[in-house]
C-alpha positions as CSV (number, residue, x, y, z in Angstrom):
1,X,-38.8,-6.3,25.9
2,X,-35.1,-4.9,25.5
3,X,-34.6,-1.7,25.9
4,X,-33.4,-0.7,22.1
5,X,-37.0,-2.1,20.7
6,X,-38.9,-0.3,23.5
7,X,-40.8,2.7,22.5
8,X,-39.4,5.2,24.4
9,X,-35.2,3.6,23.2
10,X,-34.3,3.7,26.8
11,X,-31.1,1.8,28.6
12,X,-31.3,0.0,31.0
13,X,-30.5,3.5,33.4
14,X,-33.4,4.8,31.8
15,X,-31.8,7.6,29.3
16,X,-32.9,8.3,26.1
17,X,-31.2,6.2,23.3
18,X,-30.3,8.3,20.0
19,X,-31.8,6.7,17.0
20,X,-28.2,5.5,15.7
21,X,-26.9,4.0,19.1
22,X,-30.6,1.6,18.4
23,X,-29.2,1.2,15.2
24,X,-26.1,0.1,16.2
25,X,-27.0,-2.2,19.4
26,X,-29.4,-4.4,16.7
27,X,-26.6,-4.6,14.5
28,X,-23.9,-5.7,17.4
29,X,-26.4,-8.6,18.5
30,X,-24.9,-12.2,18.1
31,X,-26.1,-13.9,15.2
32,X,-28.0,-16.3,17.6
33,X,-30.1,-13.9,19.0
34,X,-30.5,-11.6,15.7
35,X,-33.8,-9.8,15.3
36,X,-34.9,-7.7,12.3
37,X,-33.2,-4.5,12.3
38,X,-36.3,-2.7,12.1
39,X,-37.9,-0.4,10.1
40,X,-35.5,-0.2,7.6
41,X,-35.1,-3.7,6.8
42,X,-39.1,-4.3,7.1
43,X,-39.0,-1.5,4.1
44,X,-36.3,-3.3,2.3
45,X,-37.7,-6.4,2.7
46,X,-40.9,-5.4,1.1
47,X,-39.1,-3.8,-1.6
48,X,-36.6,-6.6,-2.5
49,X,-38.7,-9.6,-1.4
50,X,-36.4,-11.3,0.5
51,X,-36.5,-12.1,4.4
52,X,-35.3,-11.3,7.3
53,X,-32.0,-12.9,8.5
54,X,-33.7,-15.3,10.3
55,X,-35.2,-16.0,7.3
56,X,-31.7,-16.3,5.2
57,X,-30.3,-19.8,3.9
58,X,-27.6,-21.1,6.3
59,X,-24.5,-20.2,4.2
60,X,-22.8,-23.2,5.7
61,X,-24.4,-25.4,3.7
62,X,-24.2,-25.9,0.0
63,X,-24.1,-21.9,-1.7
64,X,-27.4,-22.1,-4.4
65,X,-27.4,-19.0,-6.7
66,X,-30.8,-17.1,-5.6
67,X,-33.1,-17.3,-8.7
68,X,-33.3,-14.5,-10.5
69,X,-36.0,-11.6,-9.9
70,X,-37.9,-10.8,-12.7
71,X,-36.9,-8.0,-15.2
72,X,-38.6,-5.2,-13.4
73,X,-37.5,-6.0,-10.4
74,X,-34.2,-5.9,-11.3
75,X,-34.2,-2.8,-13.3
76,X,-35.9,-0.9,-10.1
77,X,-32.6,-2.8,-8.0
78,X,-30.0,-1.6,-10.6
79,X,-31.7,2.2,-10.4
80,X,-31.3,1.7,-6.6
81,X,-27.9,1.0,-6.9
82,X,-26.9,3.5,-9.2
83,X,-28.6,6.0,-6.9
84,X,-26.1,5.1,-4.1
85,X,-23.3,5.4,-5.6
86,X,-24.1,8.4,-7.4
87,X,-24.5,9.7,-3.5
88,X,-21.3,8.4,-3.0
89,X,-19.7,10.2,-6.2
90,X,-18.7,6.9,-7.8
91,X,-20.0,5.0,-10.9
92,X,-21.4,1.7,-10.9
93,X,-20.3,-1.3,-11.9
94,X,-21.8,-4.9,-11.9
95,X,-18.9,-7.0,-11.1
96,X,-17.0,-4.4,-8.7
97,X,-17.9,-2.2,-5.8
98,X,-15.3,0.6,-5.0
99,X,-16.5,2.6,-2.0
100,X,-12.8,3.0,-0.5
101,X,-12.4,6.6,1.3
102,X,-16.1,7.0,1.2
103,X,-17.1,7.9,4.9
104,X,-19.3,5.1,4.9
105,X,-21.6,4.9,8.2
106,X,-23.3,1.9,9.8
107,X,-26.6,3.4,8.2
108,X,-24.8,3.3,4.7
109,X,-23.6,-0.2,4.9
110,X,-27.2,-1.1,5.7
111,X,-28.8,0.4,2.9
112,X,-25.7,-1.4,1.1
113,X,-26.7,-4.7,2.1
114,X,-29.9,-4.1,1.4
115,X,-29.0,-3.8,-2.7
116,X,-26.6,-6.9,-2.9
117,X,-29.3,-8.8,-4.1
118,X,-29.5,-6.8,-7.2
119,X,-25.5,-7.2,-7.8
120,X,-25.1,-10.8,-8.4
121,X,-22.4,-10.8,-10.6
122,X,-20.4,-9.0,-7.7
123,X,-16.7,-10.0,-8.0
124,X,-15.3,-7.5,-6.1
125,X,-16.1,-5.5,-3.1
126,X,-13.3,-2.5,-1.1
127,X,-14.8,-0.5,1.5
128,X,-11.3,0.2,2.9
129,X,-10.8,3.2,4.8
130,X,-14.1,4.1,6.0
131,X,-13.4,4.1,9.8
132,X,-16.9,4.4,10.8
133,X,-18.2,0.9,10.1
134,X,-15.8,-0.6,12.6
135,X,-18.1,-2.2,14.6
136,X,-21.2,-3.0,12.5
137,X,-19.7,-5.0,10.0
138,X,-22.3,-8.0,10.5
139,X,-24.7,-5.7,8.5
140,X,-22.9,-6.6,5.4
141,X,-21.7,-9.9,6.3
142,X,-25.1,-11.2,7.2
143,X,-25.9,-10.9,3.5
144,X,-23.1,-12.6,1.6
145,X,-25.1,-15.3,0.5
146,X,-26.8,-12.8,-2.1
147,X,-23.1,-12.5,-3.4
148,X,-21.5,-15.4,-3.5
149,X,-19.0,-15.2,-6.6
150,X,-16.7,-12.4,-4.6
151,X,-13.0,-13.1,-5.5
152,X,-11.8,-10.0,-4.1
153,X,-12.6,-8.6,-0.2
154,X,-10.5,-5.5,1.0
155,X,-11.4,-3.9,4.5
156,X,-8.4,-2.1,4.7
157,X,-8.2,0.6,8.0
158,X,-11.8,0.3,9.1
159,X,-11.1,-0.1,12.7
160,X,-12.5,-3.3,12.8
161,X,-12.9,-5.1,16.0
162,X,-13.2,-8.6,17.4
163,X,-17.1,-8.7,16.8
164,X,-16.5,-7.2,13.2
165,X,-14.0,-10.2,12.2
166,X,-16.2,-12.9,14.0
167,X,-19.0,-12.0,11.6
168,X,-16.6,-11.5,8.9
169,X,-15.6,-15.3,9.4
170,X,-19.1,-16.6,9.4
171,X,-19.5,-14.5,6.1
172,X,-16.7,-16.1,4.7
173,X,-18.5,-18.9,4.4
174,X,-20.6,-17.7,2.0
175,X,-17.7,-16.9,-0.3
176,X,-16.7,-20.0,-2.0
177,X,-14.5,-18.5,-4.6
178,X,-12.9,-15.6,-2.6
179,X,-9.0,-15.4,-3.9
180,X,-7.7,-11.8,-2.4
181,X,-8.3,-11.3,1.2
182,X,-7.2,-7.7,2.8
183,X,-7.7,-6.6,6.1
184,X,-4.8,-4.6,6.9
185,X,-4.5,-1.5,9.3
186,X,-7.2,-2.6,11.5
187,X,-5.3,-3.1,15.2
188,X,-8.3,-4.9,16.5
189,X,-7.9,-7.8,14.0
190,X,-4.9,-9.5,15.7
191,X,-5.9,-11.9,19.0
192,X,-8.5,-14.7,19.4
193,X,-10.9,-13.3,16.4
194,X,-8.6,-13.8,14.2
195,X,-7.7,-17.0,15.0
196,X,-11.0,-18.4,14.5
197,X,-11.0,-16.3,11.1
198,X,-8.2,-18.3,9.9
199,X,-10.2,-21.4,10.4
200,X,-12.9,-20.8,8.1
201,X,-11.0,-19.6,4.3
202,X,-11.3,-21.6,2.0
203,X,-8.4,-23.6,-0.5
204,X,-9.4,-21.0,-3.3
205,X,-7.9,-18.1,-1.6
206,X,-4.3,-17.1,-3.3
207,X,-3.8,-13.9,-1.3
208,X,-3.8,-13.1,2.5
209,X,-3.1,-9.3,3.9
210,X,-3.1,-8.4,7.6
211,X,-0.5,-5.6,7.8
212,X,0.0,-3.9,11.3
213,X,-2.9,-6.2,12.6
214,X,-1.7,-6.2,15.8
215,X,-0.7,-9.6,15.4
216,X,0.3,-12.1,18.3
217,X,2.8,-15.0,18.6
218,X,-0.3,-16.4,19.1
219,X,-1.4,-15.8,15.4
220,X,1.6,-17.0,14.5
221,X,1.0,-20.5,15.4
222,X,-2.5,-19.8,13.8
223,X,-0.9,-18.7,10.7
224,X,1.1,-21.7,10.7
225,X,-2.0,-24.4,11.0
226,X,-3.8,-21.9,8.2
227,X,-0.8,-22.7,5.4
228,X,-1.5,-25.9,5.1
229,X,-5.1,-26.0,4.2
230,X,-4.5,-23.5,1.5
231,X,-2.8,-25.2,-1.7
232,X,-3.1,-21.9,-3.8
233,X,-1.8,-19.3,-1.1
234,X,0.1,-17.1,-3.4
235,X,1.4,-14.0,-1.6
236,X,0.8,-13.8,2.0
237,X,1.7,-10.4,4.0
238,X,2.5,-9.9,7.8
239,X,4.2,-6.7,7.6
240,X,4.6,-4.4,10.6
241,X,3.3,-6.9,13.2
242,X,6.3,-6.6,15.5
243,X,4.8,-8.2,18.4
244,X,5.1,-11.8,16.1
245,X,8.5,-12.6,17.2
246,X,7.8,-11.9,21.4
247,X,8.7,-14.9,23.5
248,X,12.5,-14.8,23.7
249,X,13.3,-17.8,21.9
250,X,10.6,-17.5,19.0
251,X,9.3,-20.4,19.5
252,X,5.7,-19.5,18.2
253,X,7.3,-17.7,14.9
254,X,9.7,-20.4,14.7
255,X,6.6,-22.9,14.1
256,X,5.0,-20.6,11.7
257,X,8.2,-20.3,9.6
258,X,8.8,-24.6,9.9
259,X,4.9,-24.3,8.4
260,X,5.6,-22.1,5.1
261,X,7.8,-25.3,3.8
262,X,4.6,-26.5,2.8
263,X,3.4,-23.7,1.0
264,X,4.8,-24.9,-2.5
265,X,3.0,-22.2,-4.6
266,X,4.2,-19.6,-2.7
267,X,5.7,-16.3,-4.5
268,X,5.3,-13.3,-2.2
269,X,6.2,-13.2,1.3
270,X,6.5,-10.0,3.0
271,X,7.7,-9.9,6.6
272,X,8.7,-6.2,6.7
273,X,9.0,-4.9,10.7
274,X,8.2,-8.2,12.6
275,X,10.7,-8.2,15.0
276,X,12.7,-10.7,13.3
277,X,16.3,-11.6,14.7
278,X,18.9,-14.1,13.9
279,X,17.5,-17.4,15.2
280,X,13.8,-16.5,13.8
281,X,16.2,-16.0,10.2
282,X,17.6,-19.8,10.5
283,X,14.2,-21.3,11.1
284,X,12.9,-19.2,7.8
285,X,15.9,-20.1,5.7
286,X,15.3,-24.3,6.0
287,X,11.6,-23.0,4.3
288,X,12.8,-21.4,2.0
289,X,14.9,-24.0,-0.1
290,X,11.0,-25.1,0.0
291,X,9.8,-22.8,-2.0
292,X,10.7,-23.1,-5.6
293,X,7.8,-20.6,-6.8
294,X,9.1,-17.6,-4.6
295,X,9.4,-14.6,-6.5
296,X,9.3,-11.7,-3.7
297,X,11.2,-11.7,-0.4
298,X,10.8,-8.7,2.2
299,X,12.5,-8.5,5.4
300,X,13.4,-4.9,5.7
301,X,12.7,-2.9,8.9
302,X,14.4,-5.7,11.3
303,X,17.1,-4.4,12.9
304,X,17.2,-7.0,15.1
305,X,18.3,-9.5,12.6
306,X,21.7,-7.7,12.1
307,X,24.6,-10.1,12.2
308,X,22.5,-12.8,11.5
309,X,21.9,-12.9,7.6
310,X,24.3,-15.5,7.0
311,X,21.8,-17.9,8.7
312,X,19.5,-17.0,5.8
313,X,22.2,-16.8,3.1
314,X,22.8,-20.5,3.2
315,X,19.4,-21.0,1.7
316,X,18.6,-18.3,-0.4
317,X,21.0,-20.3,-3.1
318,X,18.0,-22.8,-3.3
319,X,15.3,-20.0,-4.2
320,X,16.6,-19.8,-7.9
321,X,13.4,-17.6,-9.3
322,X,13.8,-15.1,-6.9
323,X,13.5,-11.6,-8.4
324,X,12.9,-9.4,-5.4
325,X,15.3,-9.1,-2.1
326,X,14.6,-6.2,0.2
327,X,16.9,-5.8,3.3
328,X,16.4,-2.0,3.6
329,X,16.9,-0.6,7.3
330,X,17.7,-3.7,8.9
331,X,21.6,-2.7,10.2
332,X,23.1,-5.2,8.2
333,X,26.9,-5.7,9.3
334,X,30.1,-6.1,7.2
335,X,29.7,-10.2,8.0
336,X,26.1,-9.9,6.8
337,X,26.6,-8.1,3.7
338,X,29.8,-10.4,2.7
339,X,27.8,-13.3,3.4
340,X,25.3,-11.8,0.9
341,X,27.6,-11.2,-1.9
342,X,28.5,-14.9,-1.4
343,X,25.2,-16.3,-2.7
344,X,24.0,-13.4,-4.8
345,X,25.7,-14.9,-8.0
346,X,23.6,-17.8,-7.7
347,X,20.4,-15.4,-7.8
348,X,20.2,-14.8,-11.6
349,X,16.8,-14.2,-11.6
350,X,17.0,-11.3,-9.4
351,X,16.3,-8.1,-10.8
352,X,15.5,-5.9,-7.6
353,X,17.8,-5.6,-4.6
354,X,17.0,-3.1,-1.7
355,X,19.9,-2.1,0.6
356,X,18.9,1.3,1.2
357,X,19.6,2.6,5.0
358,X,22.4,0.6,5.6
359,X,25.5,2.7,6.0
360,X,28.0,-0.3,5.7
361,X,26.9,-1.0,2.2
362,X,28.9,2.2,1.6
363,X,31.8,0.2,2.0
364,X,31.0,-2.8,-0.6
365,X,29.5,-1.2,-3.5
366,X,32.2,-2.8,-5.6
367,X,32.0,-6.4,-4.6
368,X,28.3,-6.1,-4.3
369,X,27.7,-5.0,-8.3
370,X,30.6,-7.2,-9.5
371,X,28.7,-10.6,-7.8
372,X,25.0,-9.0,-9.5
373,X,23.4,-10.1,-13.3
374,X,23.6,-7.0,-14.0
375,X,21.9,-6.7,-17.2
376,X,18.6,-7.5,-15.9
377,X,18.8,-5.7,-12.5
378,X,16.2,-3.1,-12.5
379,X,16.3,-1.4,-9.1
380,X,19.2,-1.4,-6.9
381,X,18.6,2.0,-4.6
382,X,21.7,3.0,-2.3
383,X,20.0,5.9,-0.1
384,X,21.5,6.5,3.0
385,X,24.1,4.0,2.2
386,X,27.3,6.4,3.4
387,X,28.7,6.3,-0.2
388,X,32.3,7.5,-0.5
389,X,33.9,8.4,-3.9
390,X,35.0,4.6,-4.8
391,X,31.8,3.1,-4.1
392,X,29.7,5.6,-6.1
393,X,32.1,5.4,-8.9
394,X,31.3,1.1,-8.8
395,X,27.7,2.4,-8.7
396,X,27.9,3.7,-12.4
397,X,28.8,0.2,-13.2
398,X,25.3,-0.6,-12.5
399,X,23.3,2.3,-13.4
400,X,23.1,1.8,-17.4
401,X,20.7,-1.2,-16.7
402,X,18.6,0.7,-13.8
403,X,15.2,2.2,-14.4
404,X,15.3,3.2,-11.2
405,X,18.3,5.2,-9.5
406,X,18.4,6.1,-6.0
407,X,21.3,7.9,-4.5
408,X,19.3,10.3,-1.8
409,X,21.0,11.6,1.0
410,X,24.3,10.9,-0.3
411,X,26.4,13.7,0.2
412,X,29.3,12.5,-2.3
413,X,26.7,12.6,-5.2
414,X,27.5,16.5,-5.2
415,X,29.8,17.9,-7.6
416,X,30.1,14.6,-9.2
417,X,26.3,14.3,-10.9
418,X,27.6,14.4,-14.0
419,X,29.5,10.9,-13.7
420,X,26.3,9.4,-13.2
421,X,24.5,11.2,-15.6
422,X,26.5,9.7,-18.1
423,X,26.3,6.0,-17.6
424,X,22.5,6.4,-18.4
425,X,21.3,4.8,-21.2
426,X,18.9,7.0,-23.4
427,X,14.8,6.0,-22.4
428,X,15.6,3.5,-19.8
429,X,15.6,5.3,-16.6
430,X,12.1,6.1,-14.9
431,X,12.9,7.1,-11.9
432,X,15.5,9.4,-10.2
433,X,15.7,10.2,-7.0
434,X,18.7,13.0,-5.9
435,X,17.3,14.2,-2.8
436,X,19.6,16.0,0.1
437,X,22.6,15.2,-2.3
438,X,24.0,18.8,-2.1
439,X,23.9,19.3,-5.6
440,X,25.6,22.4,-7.0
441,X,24.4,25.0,-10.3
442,X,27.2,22.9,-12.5
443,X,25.2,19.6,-11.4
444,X,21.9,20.8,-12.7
445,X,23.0,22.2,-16.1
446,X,24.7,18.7,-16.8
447,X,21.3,17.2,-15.8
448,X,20.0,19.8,-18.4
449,X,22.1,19.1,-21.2
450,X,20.9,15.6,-20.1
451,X,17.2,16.5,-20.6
452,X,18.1,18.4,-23.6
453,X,19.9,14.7,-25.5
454,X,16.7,13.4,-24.6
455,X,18.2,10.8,-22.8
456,X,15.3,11.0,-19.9
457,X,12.4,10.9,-22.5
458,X,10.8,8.4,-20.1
459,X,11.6,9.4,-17.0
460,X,8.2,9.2,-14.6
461,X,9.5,10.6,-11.5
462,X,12.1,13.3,-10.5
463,X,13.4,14.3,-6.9
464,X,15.8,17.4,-6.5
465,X,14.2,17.6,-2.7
466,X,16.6,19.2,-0.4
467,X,19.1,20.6,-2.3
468,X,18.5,24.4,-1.1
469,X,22.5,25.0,-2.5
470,X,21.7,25.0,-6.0
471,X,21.9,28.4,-7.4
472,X,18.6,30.4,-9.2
473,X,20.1,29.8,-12.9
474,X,20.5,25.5,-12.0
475,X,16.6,25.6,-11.3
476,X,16.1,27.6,-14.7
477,X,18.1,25.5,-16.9
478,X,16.6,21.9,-16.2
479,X,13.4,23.5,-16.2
480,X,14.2,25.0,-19.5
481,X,15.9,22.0,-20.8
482,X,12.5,20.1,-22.3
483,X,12.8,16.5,-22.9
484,X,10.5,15.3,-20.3
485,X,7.3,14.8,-21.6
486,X,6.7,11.7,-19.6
487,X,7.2,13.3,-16.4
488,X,4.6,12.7,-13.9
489,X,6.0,13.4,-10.6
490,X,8.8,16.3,-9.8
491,X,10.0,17.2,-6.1
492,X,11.5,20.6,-5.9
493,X,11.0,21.3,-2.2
494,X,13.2,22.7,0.2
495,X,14.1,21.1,3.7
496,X,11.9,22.0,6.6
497,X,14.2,24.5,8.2
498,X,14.7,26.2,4.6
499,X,12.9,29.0,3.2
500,X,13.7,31.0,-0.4
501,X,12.4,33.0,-3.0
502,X,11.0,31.1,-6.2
503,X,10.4,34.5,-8.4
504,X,13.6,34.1,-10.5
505,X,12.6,30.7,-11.7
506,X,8.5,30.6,-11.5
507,X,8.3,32.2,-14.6
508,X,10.4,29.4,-16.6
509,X,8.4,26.7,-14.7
510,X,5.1,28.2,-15.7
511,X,6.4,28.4,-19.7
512,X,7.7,24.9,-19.2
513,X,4.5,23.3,-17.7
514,X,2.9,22.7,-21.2
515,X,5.6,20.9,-22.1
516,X,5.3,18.5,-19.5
517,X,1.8,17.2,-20.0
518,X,2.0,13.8,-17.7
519,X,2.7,16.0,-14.5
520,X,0.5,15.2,-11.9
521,X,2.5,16.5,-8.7
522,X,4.5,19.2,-8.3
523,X,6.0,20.1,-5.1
524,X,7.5,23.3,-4.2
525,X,7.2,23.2,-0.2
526,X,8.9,26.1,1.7
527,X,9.5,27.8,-1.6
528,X,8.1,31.7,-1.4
529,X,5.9,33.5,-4.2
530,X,3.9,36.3,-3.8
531,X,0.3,36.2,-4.6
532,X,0.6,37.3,-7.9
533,X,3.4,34.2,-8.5
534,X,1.0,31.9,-7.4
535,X,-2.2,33.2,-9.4
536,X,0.5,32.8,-12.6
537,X,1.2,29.1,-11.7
538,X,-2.8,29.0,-10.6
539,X,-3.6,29.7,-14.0
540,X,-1.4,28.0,-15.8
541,X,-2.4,24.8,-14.3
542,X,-6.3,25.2,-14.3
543,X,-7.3,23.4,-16.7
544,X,-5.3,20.1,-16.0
545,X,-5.5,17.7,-13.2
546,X,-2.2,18.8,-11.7
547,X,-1.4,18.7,-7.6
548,X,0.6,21.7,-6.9
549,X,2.3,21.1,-3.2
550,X,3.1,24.4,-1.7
551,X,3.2,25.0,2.4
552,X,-0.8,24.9,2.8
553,X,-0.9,27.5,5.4
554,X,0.9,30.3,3.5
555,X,-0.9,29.0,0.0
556,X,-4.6,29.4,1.6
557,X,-4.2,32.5,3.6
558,X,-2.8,34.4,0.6
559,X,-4.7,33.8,-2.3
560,X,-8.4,33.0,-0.4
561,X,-7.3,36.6,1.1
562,X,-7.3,38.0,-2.7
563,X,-10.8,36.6,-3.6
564,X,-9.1,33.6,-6.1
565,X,-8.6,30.5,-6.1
566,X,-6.0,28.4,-4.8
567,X,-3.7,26.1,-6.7
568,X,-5.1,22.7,-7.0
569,X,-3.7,20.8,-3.6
């Protein structure tokens, strides 16, 4: 007898087991040696009348819906269901399980496989970020049979390990129908386990997700063999896998990259952080002119590429529907952004350009909006781009067609707020983003005046971050201004080495809040109130789901100390 089903749940050193560590050694068992996990699923069996997993179909072969229970059954199965989630603090729903930040346990995803049989109308199932079932995923697996329409899996961050993603790929073929895969954040994912994995989706499947996976050249070459078998792969996301691109010539990502020319329906490919460099560019480019469908292209975070775009350039001309081009942080050179502005004329479907963190783009903001279609360019953020007074003067060009305008950490942007202010177009703009821009009193009262026109009547999100310079009467008069009723997201914090008094303007703020009824997150980090202040702003927030951001140490100690409660955080 093994020593978790002895009586006394020794080890083999002869110390006493804790119930859960049983628990979990059934679960861990290979599926060729399973045995029933005990007491619980003896219980559940009686209940539900199915059998043990010895006793389960072999989901290899041809999936045949269960037949249904009868009525009473299934209303005692739905009450059981509804009781879990209730536990849980969720709702249920037939045809979607949402159990995502949920602390799930290994003892809560058996009692979860235990009530599949009474969902099977299932279509989609997230248990992401619950980083205690790493490890005992088979529990759920195991039972996919009982839930074969899923279209939707996401085990995001669940510290999934090699064991988990073997079962996982046995389960998978129970799924027939399964189109959105998503098991990123989980480092143990990447290696052998995965490979295997790979093997076993099926032609359905339009999305794949296994950002920072921990991916291997290895999985590269995997990846490759997998596009093939997949006709409908839509989007397919690798992001933050630097170890892809390893050996020194790329050989493995190079074969990969050869492989995505035959992933016609292609629209999304994200490669953010993978370590890409110039030669692992020229073997993506002759794919691209492969993929007429592709709508999204990201290849930010790869500094190593830098001086190598015009390898790429040569073939984006060929990707005609492309709408989305994001090069952010990736130390583009003078060469690589010239080479750029070549081809981007070509690109007249492109409506969303990402530069951002490349200080040379400071130096062709002219060229670079002249070559865009600029009336259907939506985003085109410049942070961190070095911006001198030409080149945000060329930016204006491009602003009245932006809903979203980025200009953070530009210091230029100061004293000169008002030129962009004026190229908006009234209810366009949804976005603004002036963070670290040392913005003077004179900027904010233009902004007002702005506000006041009602010229931001749909702007969602505001950021004034980091702009400590700006006088008491600047913070009063946008807050005062009105106009922004659609407001859902405004960043008034000061930098982490700042500190200042709030009382002159709190009082504004708190008369303005009702006329701001889509906020939903206000930050006012490193700003200073006394108690009092912050019972005021408290208050006048209570009765609305509003996130007020203050510095959580100073916000707890002070009003838990006077005996109320806290702003909502």
């Amino acid at each position: 007898m093994e020593a978790a089903d002895s009586p006394q749940g020794r080890d083999g050193a002869g110390q006493r087991r804790s119930p859960l560590d049983v628990l979990m050694s059934q679960i861990r068992r290979k599926r060729s040696d399973r045995k029933p996990l005990g007491r619980f699923l003896s219980w559940t069996s009686e209940r539900t009348g199915t059998g043990t997993p010895e006793d389960e179909p072999d989901c290899r072969e041809e999936t045949r819906p269960s037949p249904a229970p009868p009525e009473g059954e299934r209303d005692v199965g739905w009450g059981r269901v509804c009781a879990f989630l209730q536990k849980l603090g969720k709702k249920a729903d037939s045809r979607s399980l949402s159990l995502a930040h949920c602390d799930l346990t290994a003892t809560d995803l058996l009692e979860l496989a235990s009530l599949l049989q009474s969902l099977p109308q299932l279509e989609e199932v997230d248990v992401s970020w619950n980083d205690l079932i790493g490890g005992s995923l088979m529990a759920i697996t195991s039972h996919f049979q009982l839930v074969s329409g899923v279209r939707t899996l996401r085990l995001c961050g669940c510290r999934l390990d090699g064991e988990d993603v073997a079962a996982l790929g046995e389960g998978l073929g129970c799924t027939p129908l399964l189109e959105i895969l998503d098991l990123s954040w989980n480092s143990g994912v990447g290696g052998g386990a995965l490979q295997n994995l790979l093997g076993r989706l099926q032609p359905p499947l339009r999305e794949l997700h296994l950002v920072a996976c921990q991916l291997t050249e290895a999985d590269s070459s995997a990846l490759g063999g997998m596009v093939a078998t997949l006709p409908r792969l839509c989007v397919l996301d690798v992001s933050c896998n630097p170890q892809l691109v390893k050996d020194s010539n790329g050989a493995a990502f190079n074969q990969f990259a050869a492989s995505l020319s035959q992933a016609t329906p292609l629209t999304t490919l994200r490669l953010q952080a993978c370590g890409l460099t110039a030669d692992s560019l020229a073997a993506l480019g002759t794919s691209l002119s492969s993929l007429p469908s592709l709508r999204e292209l990201d290849l930010s975070c790869n500094k190593h590429l830098s001086g190598g775009l015009s390898h790429l350039t040569f073939y984006l001309a060929h990707v005609a529907h492309l709408e989305s081009l994001d090069l952010h942080l990736c130390a583009l050179t003078r060469a690589d952004l010239e080479a750029l502005i070549q081809v981007l004329p070509t690109l007249t479907a492109l409506t969303q350009l990402d530069l951002s963190s490349n200080k040379e783009v400071g130096g062709v903001v002219h060229p670079l909006v002249s070559s865009l279609p600029l009336t259907q360019m939506r985003r085109l953020p410049l942070n961190s781009c070095s911006l001198s007074q030409e080149s945000f003067t060329a930016l204006t060009l491009a602003v009245p067609h932006l809903r979203s305008v980025d200009v953070s950490w530009c210091k230029v942007v100061g004293g000169r707020l008002a030129l962009l202010l004026d190229a908006l177009q009234p209810s366009v703009i949804v976005e603004l983003r002036l963070s670290s821009c040392q913005l003077s009193a004179d900027d904010l009262h233009h902004l007002a005046a702005v506000c006041r026109r009602g010229s931001l009547s749909s702007l969602r999100v505001l950021d004034l971050s980091y702009n400590g310079s700006v006088a008491d009467d600047g913070w009063s008069a946008v807050l005062a201004a009105g106009g922004l009723a659609s407001l859902e997201d405004l960043d008034l914090s000061l930098r982490p080495s700042a500190s200042a008094s709030c009382s002159a303007w709190l009082p504004v703020l708190i008369r303005a809040l009702p006329q701001m009824p889509a906020l939903t997150r206000l930050a006012l980090q490193r700003w200073t109130a006394t108690s009092q202040e912050r019972r005021r702003l408290s208050h006048g927030t209570k009765n609305r789901a509003l996130l007020v951001e203050w510095d959580s140490d100073v916000t707890d100690s002070t009003l838990q100390s006077s005996g109320h409660d806290t702003p909502e955080e």
